[in-house]
N, C-alpha and C positions, 0 to 999 in steps of 0.2 A: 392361475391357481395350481399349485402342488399339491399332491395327494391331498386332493379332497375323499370324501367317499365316493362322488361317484365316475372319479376317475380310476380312480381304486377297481369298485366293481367293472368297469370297459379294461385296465389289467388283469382282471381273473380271470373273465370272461375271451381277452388274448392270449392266454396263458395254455387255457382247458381247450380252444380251439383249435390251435396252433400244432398242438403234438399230434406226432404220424405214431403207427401201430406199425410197424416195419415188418415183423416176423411176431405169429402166435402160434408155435407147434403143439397140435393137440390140448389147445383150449389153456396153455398153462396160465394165461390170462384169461379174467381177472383174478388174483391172490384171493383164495378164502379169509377172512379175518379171523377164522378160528384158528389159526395155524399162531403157535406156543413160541417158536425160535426162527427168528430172522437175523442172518448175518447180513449188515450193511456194511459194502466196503466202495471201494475208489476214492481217489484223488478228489473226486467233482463230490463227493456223497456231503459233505460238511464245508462245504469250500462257500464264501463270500464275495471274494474279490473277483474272482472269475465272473461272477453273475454279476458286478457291479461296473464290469470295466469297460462296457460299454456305452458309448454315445447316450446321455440323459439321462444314463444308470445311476443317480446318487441318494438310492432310499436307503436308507440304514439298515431298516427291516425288514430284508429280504428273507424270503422263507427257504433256508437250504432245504437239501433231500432227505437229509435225516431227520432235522426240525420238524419236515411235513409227514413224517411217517409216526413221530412220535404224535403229533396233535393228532393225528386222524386214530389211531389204535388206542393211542392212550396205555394204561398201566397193565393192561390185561395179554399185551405179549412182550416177550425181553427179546429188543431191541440190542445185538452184539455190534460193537462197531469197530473196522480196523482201515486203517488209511491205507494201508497197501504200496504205494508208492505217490511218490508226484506226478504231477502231468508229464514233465520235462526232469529228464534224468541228466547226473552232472557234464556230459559229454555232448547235450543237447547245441546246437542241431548238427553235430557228426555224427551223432547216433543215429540220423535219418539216412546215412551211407555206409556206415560200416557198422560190424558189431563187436560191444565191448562186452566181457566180464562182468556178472552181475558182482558188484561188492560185498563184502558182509553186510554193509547196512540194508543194502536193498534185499540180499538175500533172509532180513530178519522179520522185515516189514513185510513181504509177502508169504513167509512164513506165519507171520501172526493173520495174516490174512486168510491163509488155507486152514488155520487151525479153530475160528469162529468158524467158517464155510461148516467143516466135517460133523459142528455141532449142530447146525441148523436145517429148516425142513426146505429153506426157500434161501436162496442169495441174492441180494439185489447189488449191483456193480454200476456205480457212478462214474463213469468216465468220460473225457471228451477236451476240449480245450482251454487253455489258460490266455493270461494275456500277451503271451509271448508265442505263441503257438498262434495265432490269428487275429489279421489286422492290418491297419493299413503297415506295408513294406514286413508282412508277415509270413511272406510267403513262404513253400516248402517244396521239397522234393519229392515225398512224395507223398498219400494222401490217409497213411496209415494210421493206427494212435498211436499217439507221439512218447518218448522216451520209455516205461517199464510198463505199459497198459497195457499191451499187450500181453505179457508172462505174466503179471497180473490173470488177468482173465481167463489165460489158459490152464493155469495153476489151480485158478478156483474152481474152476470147472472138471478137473481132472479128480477132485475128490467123489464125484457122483451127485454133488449135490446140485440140484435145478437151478442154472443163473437165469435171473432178468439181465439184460443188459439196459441201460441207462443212458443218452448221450445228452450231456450239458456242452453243446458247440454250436458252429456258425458257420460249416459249411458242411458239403459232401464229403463222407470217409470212406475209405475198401475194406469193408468189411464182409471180406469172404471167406474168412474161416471163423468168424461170428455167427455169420449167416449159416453155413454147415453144420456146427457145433451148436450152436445156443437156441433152446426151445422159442426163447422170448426176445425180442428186440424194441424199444421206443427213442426214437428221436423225440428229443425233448427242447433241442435249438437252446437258445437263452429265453428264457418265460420272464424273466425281469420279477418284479416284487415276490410273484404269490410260486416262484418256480418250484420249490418243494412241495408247496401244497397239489398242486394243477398234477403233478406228478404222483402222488401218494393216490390221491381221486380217480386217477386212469388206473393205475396198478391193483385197485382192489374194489373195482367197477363201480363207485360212486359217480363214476362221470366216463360215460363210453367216449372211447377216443373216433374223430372223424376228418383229422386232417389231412390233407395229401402232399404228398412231395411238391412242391415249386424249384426242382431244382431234378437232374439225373443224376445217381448215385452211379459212380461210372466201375468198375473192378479196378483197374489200374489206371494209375497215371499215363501209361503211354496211349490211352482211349482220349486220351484232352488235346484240341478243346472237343467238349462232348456233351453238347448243349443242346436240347430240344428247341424250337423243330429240326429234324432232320431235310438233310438236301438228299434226294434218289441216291441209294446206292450207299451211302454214309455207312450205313451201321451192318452193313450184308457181313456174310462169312470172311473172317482173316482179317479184321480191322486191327491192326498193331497184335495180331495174333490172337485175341481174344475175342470170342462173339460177346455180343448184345452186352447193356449194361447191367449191375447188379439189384438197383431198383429204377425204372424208369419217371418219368415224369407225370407226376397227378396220382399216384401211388400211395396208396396207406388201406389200411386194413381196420376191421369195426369187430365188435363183438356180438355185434346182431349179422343179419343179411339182406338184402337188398337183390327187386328183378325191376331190371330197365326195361320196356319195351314200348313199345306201337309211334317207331318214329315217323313222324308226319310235318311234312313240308306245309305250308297252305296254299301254295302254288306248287309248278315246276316248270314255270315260267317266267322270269321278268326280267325288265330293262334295265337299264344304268340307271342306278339312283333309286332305283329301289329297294326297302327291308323286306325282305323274307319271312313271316315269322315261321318258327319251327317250333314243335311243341312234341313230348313224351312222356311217357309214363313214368312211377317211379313206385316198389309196393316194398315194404320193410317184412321179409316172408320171415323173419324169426321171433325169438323170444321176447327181444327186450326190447326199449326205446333206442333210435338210434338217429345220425344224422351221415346221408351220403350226399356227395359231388359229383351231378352229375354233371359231365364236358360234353363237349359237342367241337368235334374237329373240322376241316376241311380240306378238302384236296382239289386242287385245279386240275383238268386230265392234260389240256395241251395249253403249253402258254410259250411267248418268246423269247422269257428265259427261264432258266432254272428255279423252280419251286419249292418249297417244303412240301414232304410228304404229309404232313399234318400237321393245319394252322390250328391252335386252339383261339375259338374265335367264339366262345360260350362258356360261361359255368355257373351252376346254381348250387348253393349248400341247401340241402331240406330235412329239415328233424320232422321223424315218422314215429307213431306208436308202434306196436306190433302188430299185423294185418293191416293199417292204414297206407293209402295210395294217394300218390295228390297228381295232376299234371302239371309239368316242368315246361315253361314258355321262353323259348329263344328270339333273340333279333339278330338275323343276320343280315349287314349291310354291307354297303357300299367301302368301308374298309375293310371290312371280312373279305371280300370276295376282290377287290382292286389288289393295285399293286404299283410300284416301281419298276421302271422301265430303263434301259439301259443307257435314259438321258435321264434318270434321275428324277422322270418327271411322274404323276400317280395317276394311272388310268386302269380302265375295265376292257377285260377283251371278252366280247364274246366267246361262248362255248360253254361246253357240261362241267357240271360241276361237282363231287360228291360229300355227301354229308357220314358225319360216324360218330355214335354214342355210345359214354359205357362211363367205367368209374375210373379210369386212365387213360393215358397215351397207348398204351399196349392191348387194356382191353375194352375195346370198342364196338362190341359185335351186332349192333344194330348200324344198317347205311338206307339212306337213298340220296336223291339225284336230284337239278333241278338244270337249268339252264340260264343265262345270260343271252337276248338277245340284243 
């Protein structure tokens, strides 16, 4: 069956789940809808092909970024749109090594782009990948946006007016002078059918966003490869000159809040071949409705070879009302806690073990302990 409805609804429902909250400075998220002038611009803001061009992607009626901002507001605010540039500039992929001369044309298009920016109270910036920019034998050098999205971005930004930034892609970016400069950031990935809408819903808090990274958002390309979990030592001071990455793994941000606490093992004892259960709290301490992830990591203290600093070997998504608490039930077993051995072969060594929860790779700040004997 193709788009029936209720494959439809498990698409919106991938769509609305799927987007990370990457950067919200000072609450600029969610957009009020009283707000009279929106400049929407980017490459990705009105674009089709891009959301269609992947693997099963052939619904006609895909909902771009602008589409879904028009259906969600309706006639009650003027909706300015300017393309700004393409994904991929004519010099693409030389432009990812050297730098050329913005042209007249390019230099017209981001003009008309700063000139809706200067009128409007909010700007939302669609940007991210094409089908040339990402893909199988897609690769690149390095991990930036690609061809004029950048001067794009900078330019719009440079009028005062507040940018969203927007990303329609399909991998990790460096975006560290986004992340410095722009109040607002959402990974958006490719959402498939309903991607305009899923996006319009987060941005003007119809649907709080609660997705987390599955992936490290690294600053530069010389940090690769730069894949969670880490092995000891990985990610310490002076790694290819750059510390730590620019969003870590399991990462994303809500518009409510959320306190983890009273991690509890049910032993701190057991044998090979035993599950563990482990069990936590989880209370939503803010306004709204919201839904967090909580992980549950682990760490082996002494093994006979080399370990990850932290296996994720847990996660649970939970939508909370505001004040509402529930407890979060883990199984940790005998793959959680085994391993591979230097024949290759999958055993358990005795010794301690440590447990850590939180709503990331990075922030974990409940631990205990158990043992393998």
């Amino acid at each position: 069956m193709v788009n029936s409805d209720k494959n439809r609804e498990v698409s919106l429902r991938a769509a609305r789940e799927s987007i990370v909250l990457l950067k919200n400075e000072n609450n600029t998220l969610p957009l009020s809808k009283n707000i009279k002038n929106i400049a929407v611009i980017g490459p990705q803001a009105d674009e089709v092909k891009s959301l269609t061009s992947r693997y099963g992607s052939h619904n006609p009626n895909v909902i771009t970024g602008l589409q879904g901002l028009k259906n969600l507001l309706g006639d009650n605010v003027n909706l300015m749109y300017a393309k700004g540039c393409n994904v991929r500039d004519k010099n693409f992929p030389q432009s990812d090594v050297m730098f050329f001369e913005l042209s007249d044309k390019e230099k017209e298009e981001i003009d008309e782009a700063v000139e809706i920016a200067k009128k409007a109270e909010v700007a939302i910036v669609y940007v991210g990948d094409d089908f040339r920019t990402i893909g199988e034998s897609r690769s690149r050098v390095n991990l930036d946006l690609s061809g004029r999205q950048k001067e794009l971005v900078r330019a719009v930004q440079a009028t005062g007016t507040p940018v969203v930034l927007v990303l329609f892609n399909g991998r990790p970016v460096t975006l560290n002078w986004e992340n410095a400069n722009l109040p607002a950031i959402v990974e958006a990935w490719y959402p498939g059918e309903f991607s305009g809408q899923a996006v319009a819903e987060v941005l003007f808090g119809d649907y709080n966003p609660g997705g987390k990274l599955s992936t490290t958002f690294p600053k530069s390309v010389g940090q690769i490869p730069w894949a969670f979990p880490f092995k000891p030592n990985a990610t310490g001071k002076g790694f290819a000159r750059v510390d730590g990455e620019l969003y870590p793994f399991g990462y994303g941000l809500s518009y409510t809040t959320f306190e983890i606490s009273d991690l509890q093992p049910a032993t701190t004892r057991i044998t090979d071949g035993d599950t563990l259960t482990v069990t936590c709290k989880v209370k939503n301490t803010g306004a709204i409705k919201g839904d967090e992830v909580v992980q549950l990591y682990l760490n082996d203290e002494t093994s006979s070879i080399s370990r990850f600093e932290k296996e994720l070997c847990g996660f649970e998504r939970v939508t909370l009302e505001p004040g509402e608490e529930k407890t979060v039930t883990f199984k940790v077993n005998r793959r959680a806690y085994g391993m591979y051995n230097d024949k290759n072969e999958f055993i358990v060594e005795p010794g301690k073990f440590f447990l850590f929860a939180g709503n990331s790779s990075k922030s974990t700040p409940l631990n205990a302990e158990f043992y393998v004997e």
